[in-house]
ChimeraX commands (.cxc) that place a marker at each C-alpha (Angstrom):
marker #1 position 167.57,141.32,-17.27 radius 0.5
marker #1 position 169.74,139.09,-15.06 radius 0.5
marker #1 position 166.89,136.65,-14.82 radius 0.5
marker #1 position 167.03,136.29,-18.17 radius 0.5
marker #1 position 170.57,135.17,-18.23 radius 0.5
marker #1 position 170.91,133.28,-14.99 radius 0.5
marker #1 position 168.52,130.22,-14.41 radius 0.5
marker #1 position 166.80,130.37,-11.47 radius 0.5
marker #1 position 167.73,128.01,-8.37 radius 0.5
marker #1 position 166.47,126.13,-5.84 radius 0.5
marker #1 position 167.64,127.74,-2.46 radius 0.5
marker #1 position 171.01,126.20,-1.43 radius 0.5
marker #1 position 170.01,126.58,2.32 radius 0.5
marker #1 position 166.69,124.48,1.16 radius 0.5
marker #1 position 168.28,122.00,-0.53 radius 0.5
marker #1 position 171.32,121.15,1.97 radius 0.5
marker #1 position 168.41,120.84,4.02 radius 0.5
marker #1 position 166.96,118.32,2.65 radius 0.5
marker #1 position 170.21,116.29,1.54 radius 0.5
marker #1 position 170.47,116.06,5.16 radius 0.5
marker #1 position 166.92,114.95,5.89 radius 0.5
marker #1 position 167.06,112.47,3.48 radius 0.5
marker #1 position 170.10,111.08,4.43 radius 0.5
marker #1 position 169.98,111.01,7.58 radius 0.5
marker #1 position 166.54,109.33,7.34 radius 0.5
marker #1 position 168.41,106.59,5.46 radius 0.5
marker #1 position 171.04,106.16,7.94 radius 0.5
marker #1 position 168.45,105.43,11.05 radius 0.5
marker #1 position 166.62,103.17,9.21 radius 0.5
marker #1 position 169.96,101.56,8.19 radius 0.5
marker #1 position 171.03,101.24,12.19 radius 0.5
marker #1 position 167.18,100.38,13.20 radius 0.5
marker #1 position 166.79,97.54,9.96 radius 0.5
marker #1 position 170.35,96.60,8.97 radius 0.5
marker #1 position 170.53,93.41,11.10 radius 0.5
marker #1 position 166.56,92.28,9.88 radius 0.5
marker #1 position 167.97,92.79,6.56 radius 0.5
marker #1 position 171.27,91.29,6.47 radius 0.5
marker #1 position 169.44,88.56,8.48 radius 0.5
marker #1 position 166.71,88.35,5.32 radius 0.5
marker #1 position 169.61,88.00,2.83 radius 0.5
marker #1 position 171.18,85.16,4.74 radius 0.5
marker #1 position 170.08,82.40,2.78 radius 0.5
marker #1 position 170.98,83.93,-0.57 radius 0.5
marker #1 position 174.41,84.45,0.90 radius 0.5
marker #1 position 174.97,80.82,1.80 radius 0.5
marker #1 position 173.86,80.29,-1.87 radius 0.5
marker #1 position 176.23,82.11,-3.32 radius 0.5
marker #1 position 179.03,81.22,-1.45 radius 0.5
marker #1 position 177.93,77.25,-2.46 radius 0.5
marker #1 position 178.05,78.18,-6.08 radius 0.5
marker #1 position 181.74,79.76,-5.38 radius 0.5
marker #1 position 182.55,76.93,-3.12 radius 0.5
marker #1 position 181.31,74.24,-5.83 radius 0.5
marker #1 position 183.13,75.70,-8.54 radius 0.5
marker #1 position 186.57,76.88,-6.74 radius 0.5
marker #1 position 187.20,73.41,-5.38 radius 0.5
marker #1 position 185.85,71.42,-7.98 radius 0.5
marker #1 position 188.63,69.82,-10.27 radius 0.5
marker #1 position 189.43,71.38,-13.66 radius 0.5
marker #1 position 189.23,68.97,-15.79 radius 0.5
marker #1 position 185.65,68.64,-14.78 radius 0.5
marker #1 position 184.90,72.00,-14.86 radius 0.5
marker #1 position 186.19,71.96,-18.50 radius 0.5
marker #1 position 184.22,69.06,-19.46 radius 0.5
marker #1 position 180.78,70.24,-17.85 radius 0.5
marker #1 position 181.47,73.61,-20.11 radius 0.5
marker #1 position 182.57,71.78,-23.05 radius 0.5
marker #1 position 179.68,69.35,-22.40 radius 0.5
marker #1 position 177.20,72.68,-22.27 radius 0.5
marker #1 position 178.80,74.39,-25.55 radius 0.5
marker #1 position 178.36,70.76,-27.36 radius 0.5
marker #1 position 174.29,71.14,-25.97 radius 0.5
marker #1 position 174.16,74.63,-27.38 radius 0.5
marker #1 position 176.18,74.13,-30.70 radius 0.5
marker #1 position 176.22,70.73,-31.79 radius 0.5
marker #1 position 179.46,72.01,-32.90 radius 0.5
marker #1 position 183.32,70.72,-32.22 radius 0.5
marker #1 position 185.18,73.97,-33.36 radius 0.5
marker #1 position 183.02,75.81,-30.25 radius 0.5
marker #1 position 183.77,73.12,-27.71 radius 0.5
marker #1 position 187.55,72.99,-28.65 radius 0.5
marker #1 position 187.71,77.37,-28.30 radius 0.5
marker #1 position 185.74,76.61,-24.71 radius 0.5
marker #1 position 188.00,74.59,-23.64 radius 0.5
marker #1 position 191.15,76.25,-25.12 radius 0.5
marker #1 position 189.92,79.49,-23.50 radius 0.5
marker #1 position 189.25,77.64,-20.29 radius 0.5
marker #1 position 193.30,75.83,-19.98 radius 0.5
marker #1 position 194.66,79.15,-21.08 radius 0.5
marker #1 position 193.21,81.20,-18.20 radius 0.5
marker #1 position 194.08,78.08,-15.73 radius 0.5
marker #1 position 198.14,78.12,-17.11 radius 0.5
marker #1 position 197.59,82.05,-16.51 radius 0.5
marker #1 position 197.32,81.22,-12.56 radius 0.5
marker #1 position 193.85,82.85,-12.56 radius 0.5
marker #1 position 191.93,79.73,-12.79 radius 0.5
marker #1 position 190.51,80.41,-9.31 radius 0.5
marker #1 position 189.94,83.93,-9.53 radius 0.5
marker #1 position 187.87,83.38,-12.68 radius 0.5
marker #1 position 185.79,80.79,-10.97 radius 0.5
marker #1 position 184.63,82.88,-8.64 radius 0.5
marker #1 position 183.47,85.70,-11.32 radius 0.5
marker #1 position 181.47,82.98,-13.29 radius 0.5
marker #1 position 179.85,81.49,-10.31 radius 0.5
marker #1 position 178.46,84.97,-9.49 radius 0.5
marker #1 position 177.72,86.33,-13.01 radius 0.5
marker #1 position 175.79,82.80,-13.50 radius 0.5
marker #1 position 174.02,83.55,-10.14 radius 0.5
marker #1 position 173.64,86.95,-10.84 radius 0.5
marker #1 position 171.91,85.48,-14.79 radius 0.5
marker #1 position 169.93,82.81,-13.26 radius 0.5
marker #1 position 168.25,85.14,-11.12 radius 0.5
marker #1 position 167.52,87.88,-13.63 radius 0.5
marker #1 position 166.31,85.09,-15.70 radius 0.5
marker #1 position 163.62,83.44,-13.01 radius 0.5
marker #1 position 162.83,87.22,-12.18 radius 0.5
marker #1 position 163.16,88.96,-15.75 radius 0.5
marker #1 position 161.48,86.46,-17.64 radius 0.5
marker #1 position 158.07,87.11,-15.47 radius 0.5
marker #1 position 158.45,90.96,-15.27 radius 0.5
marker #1 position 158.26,90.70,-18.95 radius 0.5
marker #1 position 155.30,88.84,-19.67 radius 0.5
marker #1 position 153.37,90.79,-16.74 radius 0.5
marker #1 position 155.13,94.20,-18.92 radius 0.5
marker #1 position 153.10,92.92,-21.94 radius 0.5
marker #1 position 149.99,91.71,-20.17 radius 0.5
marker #1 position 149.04,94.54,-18.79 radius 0.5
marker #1 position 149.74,98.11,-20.21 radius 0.5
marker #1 position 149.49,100.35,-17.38 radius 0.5
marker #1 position 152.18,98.46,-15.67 radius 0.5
marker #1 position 154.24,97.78,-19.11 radius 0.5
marker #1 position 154.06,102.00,-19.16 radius 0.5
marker #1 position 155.62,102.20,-15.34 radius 0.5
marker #1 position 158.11,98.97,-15.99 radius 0.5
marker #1 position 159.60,101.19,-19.07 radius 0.5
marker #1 position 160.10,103.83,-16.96 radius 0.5
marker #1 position 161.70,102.69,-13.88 radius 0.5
marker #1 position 164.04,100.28,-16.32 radius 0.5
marker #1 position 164.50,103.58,-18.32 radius 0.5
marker #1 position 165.66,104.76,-15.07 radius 0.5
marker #1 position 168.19,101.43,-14.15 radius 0.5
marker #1 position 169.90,101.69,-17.74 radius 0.5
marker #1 position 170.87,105.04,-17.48 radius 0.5
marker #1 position 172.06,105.47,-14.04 radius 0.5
marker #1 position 175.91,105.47,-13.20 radius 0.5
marker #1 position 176.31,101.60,-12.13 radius 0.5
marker #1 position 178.12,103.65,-8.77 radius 0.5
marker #1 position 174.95,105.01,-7.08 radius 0.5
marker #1 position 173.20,101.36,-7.16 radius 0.5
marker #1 position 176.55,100.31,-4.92 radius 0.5
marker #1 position 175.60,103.30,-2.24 radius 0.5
marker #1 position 171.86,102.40,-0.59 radius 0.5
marker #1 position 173.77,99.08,-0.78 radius 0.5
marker #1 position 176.49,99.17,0.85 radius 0.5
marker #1 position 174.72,101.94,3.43 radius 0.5
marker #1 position 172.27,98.76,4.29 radius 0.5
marker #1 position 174.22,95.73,3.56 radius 0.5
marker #1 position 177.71,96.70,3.69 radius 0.5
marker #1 position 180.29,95.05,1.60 radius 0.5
marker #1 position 181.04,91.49,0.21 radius 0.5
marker #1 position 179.06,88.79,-2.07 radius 0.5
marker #1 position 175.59,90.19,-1.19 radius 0.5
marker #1 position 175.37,93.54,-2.01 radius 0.5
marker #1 position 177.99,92.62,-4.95 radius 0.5
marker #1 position 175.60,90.47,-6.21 radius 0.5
marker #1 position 172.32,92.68,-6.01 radius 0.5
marker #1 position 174.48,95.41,-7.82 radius 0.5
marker #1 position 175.32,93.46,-10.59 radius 0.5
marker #1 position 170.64,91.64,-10.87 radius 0.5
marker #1 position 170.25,95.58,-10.92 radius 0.5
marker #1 position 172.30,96.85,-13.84 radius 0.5
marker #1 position 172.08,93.31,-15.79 radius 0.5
marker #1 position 168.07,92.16,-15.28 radius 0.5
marker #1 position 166.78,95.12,-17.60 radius 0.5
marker #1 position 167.36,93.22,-20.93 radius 0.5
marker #1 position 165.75,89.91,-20.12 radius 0.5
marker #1 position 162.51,92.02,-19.42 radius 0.5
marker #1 position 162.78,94.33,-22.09 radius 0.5
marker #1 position 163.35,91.74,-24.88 radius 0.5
marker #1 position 160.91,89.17,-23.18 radius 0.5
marker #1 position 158.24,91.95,-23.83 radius 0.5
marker #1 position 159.61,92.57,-27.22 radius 0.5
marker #1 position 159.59,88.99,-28.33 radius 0.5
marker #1 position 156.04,88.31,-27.27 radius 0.5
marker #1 position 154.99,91.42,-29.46 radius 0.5
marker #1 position 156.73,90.66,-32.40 radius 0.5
marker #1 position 154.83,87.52,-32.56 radius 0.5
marker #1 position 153.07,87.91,-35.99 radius 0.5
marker #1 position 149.28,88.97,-35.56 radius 0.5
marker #1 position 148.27,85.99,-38.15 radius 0.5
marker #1 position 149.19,83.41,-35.87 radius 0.5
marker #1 position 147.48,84.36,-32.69 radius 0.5
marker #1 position 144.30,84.92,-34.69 radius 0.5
marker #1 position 144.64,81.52,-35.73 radius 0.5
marker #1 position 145.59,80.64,-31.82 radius 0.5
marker #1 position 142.22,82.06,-31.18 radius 0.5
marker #1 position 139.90,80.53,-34.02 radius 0.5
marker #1 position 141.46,77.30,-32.57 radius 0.5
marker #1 position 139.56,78.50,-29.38 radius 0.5
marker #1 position 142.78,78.83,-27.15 radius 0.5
marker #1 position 142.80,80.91,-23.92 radius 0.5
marker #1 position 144.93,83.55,-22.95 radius 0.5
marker #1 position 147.16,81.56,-21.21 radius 0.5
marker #1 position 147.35,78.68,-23.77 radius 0.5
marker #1 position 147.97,80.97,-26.61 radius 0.5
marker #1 position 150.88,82.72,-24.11 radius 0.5
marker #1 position 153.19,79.35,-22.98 radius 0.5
marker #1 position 152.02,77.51,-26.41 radius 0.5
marker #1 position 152.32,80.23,-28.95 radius 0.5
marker #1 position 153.96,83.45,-27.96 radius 0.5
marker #1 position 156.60,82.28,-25.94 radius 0.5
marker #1 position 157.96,79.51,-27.87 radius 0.5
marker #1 position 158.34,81.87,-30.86 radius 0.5
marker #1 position 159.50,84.32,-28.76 radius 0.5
marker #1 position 162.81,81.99,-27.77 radius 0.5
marker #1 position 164.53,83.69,-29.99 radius 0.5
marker #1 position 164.67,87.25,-28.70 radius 0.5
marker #1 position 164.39,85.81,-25.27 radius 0.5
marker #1 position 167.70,84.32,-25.42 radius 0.5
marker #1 position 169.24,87.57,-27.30 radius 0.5
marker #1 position 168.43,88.98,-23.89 radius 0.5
marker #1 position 169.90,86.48,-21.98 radius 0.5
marker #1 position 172.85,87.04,-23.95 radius 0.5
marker #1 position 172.76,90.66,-22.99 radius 0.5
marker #1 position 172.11,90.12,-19.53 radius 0.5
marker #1 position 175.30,87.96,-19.05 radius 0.5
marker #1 position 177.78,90.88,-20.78 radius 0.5
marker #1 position 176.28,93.29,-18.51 radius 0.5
marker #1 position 176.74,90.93,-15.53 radius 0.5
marker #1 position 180.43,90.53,-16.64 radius 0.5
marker #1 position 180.41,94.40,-17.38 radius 0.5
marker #1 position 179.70,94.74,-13.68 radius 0.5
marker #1 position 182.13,92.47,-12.25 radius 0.5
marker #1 position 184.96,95.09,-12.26 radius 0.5
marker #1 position 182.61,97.93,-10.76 radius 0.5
marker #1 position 181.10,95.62,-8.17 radius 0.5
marker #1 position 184.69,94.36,-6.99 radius 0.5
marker #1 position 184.32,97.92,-5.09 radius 0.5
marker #1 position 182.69,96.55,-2.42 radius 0.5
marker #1 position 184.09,93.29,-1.42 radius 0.5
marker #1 position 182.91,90.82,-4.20 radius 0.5
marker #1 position 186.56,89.11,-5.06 radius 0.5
marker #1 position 187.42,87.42,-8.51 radius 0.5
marker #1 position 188.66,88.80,-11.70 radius 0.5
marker #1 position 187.35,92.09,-11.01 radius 0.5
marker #1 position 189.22,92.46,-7.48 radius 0.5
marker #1 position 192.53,92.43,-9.63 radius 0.5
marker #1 position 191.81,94.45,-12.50 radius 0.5
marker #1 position 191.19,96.82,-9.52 radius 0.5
marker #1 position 193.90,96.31,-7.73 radius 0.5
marker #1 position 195.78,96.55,-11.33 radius 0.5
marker #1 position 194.40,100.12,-11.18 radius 0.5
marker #1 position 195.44,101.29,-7.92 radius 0.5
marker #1 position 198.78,100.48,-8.25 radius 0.5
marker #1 position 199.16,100.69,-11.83 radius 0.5
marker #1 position 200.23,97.27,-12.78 radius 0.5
marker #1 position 199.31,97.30,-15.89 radius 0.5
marker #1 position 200.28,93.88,-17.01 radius 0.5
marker #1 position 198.01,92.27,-14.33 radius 0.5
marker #1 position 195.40,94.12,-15.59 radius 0.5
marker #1 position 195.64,92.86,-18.94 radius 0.5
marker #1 position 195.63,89.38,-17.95 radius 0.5
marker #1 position 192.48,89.32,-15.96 radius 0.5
marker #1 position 190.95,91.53,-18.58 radius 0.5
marker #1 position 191.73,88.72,-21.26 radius 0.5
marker #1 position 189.98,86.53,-18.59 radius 0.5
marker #1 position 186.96,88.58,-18.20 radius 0.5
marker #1 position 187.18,88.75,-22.12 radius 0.5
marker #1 position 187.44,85.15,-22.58 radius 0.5
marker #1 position 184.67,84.43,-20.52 radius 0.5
marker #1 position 182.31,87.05,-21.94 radius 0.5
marker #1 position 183.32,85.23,-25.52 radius 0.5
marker #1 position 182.61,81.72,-23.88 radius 0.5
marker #1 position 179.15,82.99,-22.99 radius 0.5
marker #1 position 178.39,84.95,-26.02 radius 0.5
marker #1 position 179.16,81.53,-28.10 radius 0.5
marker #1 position 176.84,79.08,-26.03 radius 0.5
marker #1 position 174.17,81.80,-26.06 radius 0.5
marker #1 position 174.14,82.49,-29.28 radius 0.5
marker #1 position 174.54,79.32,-30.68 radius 0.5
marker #1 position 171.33,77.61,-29.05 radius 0.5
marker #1 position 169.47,80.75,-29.85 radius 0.5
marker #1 position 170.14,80.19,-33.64 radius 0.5
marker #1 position 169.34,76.33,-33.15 radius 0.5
marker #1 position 166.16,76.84,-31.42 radius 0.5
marker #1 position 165.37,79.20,-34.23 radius 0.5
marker #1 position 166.66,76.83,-36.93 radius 0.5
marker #1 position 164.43,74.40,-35.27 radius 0.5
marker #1 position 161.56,76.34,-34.95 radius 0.5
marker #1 position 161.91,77.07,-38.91 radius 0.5
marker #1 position 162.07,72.99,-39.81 radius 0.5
marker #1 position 159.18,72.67,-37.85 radius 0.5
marker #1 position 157.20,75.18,-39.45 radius 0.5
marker #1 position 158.40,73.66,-42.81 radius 0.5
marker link #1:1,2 radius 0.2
marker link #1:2,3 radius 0.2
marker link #1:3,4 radius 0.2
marker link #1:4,5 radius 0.2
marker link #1:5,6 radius 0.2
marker link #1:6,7 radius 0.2
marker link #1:7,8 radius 0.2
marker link #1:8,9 radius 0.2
marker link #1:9,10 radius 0.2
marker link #1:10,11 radius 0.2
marker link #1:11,12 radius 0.2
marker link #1:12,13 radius 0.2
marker link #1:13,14 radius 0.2
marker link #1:14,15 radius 0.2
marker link #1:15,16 radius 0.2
marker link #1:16,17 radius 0.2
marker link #1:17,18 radius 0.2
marker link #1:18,19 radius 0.2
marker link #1:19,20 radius 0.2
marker link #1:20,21 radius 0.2
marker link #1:21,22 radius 0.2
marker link #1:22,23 radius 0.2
marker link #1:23,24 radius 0.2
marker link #1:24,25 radius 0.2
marker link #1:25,26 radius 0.2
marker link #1:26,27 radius 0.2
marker link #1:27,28 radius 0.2
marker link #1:28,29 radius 0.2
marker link #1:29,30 radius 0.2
marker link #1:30,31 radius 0.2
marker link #1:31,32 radius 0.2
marker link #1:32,33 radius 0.2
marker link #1:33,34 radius 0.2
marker link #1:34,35 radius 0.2
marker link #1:35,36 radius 0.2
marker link #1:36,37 radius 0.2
marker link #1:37,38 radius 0.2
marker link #1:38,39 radius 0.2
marker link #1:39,40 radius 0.2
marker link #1:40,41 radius 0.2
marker link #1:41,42 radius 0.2
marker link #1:42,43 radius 0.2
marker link #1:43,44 radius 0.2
marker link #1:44,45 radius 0.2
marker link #1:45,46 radius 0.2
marker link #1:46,47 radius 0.2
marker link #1:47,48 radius 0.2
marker link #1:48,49 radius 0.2
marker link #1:49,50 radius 0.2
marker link #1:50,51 radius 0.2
marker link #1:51,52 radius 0.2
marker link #1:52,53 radius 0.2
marker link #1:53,54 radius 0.2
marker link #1:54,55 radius 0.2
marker link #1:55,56 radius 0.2
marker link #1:56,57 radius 0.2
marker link #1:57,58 radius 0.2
marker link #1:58,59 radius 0.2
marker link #1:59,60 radius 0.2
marker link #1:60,61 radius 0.2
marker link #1:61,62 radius 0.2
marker link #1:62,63 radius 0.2
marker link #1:63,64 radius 0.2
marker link #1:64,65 radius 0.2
marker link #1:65,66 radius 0.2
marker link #1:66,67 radius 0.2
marker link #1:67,68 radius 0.2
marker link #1:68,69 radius 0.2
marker link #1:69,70 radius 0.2
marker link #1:70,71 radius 0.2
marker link #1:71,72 radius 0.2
marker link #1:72,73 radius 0.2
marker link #1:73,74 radius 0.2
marker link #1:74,75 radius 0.2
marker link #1:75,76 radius 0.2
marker link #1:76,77 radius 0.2
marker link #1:77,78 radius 0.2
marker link #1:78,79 radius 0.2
marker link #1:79,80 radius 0.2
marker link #1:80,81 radius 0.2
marker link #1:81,82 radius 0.2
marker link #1:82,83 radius 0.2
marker link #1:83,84 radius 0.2
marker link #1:84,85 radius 0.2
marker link #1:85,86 radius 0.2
marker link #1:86,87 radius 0.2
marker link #1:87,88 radius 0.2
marker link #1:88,89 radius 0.2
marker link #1:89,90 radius 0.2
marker link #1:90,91 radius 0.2
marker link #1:91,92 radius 0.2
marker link #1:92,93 radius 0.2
marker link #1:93,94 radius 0.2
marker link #1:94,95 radius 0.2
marker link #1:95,96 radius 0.2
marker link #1:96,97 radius 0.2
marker link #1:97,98 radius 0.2
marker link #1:98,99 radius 0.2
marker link #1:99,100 radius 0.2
marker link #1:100,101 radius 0.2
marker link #1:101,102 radius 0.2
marker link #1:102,103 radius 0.2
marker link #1:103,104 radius 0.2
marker link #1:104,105 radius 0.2
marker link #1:105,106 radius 0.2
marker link #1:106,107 radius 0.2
marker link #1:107,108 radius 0.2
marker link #1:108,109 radius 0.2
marker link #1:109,110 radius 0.2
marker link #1:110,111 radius 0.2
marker link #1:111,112 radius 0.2
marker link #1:112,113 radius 0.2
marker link #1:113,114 radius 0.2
marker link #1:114,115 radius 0.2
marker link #1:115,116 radius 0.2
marker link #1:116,117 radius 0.2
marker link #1:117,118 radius 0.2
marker link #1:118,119 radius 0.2
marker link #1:119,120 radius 0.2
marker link #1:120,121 radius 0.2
marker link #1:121,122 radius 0.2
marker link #1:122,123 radius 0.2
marker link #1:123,124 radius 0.2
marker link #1:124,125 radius 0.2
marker link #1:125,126 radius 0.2
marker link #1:126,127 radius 0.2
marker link #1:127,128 radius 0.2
marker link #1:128,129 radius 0.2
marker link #1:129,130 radius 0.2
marker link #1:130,131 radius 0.2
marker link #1:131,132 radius 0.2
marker link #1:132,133 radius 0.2
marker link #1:133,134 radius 0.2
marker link #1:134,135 radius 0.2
marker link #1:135,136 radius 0.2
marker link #1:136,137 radius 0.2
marker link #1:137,138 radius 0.2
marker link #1:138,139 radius 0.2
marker link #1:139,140 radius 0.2
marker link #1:140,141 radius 0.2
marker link #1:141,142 radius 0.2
marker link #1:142,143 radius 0.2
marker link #1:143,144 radius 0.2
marker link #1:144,145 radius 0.2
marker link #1:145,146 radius 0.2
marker link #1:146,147 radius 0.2
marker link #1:147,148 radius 0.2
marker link #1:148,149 radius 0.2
marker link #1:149,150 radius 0.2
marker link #1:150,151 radius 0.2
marker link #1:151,152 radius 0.2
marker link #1:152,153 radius 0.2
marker link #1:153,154 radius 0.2
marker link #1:154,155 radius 0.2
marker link #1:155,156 radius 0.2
marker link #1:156,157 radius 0.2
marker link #1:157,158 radius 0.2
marker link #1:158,159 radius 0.2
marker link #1:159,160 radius 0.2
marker link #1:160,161 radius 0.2
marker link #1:161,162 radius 0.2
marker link #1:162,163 radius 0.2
marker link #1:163,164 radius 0.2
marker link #1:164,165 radius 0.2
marker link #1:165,166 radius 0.2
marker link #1:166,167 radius 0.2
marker link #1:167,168 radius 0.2
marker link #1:168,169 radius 0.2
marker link #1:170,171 radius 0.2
marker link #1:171,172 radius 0.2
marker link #1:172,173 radius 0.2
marker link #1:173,174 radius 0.2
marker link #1:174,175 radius 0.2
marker link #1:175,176 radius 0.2
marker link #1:176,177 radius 0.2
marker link #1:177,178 radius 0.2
marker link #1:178,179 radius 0.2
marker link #1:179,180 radius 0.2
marker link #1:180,181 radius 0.2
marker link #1:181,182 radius 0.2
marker link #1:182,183 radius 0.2
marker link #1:183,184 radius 0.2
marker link #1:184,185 radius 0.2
marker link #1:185,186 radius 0.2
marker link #1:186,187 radius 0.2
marker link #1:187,188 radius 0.2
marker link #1:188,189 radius 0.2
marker link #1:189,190 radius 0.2
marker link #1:190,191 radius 0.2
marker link #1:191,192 radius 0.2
marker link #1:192,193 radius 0.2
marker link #1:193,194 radius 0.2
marker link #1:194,195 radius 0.2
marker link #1:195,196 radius 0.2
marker link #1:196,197 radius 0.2
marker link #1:197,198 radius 0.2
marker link #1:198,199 radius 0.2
marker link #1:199,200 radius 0.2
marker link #1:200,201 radius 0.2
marker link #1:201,202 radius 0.2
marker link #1:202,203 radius 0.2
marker link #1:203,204 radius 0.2
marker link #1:204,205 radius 0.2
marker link #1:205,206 radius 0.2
marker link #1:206,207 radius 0.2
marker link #1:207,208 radius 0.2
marker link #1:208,209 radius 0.2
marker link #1:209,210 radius 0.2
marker link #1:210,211 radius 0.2
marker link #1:211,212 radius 0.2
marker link #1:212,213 radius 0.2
marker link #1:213,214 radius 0.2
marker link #1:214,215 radius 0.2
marker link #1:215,216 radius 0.2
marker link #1:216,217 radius 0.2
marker link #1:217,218 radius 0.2
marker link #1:218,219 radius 0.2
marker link #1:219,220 radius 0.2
marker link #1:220,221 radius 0.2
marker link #1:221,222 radius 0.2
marker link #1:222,223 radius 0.2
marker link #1:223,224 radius 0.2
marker link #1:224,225 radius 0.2
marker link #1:225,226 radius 0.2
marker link #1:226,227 radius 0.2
marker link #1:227,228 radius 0.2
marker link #1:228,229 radius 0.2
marker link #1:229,230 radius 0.2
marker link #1:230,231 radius 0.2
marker link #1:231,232 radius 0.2
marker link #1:232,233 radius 0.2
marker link #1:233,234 radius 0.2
marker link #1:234,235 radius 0.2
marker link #1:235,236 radius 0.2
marker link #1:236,237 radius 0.2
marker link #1:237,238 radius 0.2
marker link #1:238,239 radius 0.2
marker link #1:239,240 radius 0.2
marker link #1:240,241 radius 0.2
marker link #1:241,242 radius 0.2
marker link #1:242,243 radius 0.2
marker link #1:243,244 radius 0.2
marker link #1:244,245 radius 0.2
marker link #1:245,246 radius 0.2
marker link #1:246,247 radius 0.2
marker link #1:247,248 radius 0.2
marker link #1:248,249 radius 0.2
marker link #1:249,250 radius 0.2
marker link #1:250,251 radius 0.2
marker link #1:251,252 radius 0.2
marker link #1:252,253 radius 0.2
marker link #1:253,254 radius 0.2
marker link #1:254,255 radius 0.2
marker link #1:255,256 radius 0.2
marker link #1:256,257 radius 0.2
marker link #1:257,258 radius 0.2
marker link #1:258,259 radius 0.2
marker link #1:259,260 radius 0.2
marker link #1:260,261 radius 0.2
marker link #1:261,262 radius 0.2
marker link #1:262,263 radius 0.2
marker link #1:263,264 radius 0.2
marker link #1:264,265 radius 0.2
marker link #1:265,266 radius 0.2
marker link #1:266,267 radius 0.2
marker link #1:267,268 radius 0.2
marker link #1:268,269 radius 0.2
marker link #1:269,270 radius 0.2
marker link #1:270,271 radius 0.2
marker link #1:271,272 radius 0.2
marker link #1:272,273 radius 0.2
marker link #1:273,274 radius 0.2
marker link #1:274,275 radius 0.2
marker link #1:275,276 radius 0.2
marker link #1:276,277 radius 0.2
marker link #1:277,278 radius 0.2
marker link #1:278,279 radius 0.2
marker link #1:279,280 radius 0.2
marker link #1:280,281 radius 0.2
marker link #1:281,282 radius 0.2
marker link #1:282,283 radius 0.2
marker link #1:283,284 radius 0.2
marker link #1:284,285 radius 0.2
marker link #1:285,286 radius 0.2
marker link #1:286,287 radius 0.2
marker link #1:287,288 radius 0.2
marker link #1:288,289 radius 0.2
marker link #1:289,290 radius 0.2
marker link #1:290,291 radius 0.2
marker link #1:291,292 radius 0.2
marker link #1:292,293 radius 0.2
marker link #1:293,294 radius 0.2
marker link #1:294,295 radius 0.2
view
């Protein structure tokens, strides 16, 4: 009756077997590809480190103005520009005003990218079942994996710094952009693309002139949630090279200084709150808009 008791196993010989076979597959492709790869991710490494350039060197008071100037676009309210820019001067008087500016340029990298990609993947998720079925699964699959094993295949074929940083943090933040793109085009009510189509409009008319615009809404609730995750990677990702806020809080950790870590954590919180607020905020104007329209 041991059986019974004891679950049955794969042989250990079998599987140490094929942990070895598997990686050691991985590293000769790594040594054969690694350079046509690294070579293929060029460009988006000059990117990033022109975004990080741009807004390292570029003078705070600007800086502050072009976000107050974006919160003012998104709000059409004072009391959210004054807390951006209040948030802003109090991590620069902090002495992390660099350090944060290198975090933002890559989590708005990172969100611009999931955005131009996510955005798609959604609408081609709704579009077409079979491949909205396999989507689900694989971002099933992104959403619940430890955020460490993205940073191994990696770092095995990239090594470390911005690049691989940055393709760790599209992977763990792109999921809700796709899965609330998809959601927003379904939740369009039934009534109004019936009228879409006694109006005789075709698919793709009744998409980018009916669904989407009333999906803005829970589009933009997934941007939001795409930029926390972003920032919720920043701190994991500084594991393998990409400097910033993160780089500290993990340095903070490793030698247990814990006030330094609680000052770039404020940072990395004041950001996420920046973000949050100029997200938010045009997502409930658009909508507000949308309703005096419709009125």
């Amino acid at each position: 009756m041991d059986w019974f008791f004891t679950f049955p196993q794969i042989s250990p010989e079998f599987l140490l077997s094929a942990k070895r076979l598997i990686d050691g597959s991985l590293k000769v492709f790594t040594r054969a590809y690694g350079q046509t790869i690294e070579g293929f991710f060029y460009p988006l490494s000059r990117v990033l480190i022109f975004f990080e350039n741009a807004l390292s060197s570029a003078p705070w008071p600007l800086v502050v103005l072009a976000f107050g100037a974006l919160g003012w676009f998104a709000s059409r309210r004072w009391t959210i520009v004054a807390g951006i820019a209040l948030t802003l001067i109090a991590i620069g008087l902090l002495g992390l005003w660099r350090d944060t500016m290198m975090t933002v340029s890559l989590v708005l990298t990172a969100t611009i990218f999931s955005i131009a990609a996510g955005i798609p993947l959604g609408i081609v998720m709704n579009r077409y079942s079979r491949i909205g079925a396999f989507t689900k699964g694989i971002l099933d699959v992104m959403q619940t994996m430890p955020p460490f094993v993205y940073l191994i295949p990696v770092v095995m074929l990239l090594g470390i710094g911005r690049v691989p940083g940055f393709i760790a943090v599209v992977i763990y933040a792109i999921p809700p952009i796709i899965r609330l793109t998809d959601l927003g085009i379904r939740m369009v009510d039934k009534e109004v693309l019936e009228a879409a189509d006694a109006f005789g409009c075709s698919r793709s008319q009744k998409l980018w002139k009916v669904q989407m615009p009333l999906a803005i809404p829970t589009v933009m609730a997934g941007i939001n949630q795409t930029i926390m995750m972003a920032l919720g990677m920043v701190v994991i990702a500084s594991m393998i090279g990409v400097q910033g806020l993160g780089l500290n809080v993990l340095q903070a950790i490793n030698n247990q200084y814990f006030t330094q870590g609680i000052l770039n954590g404020f940072a990395i919180v004041g950001i996420a709150i920046i973000f949050d607020r100029i997200s938010q905020a045009y997502g409930q104007r658009l909508q507000a808009h949308r309703g005096a329209t419709h009125d």
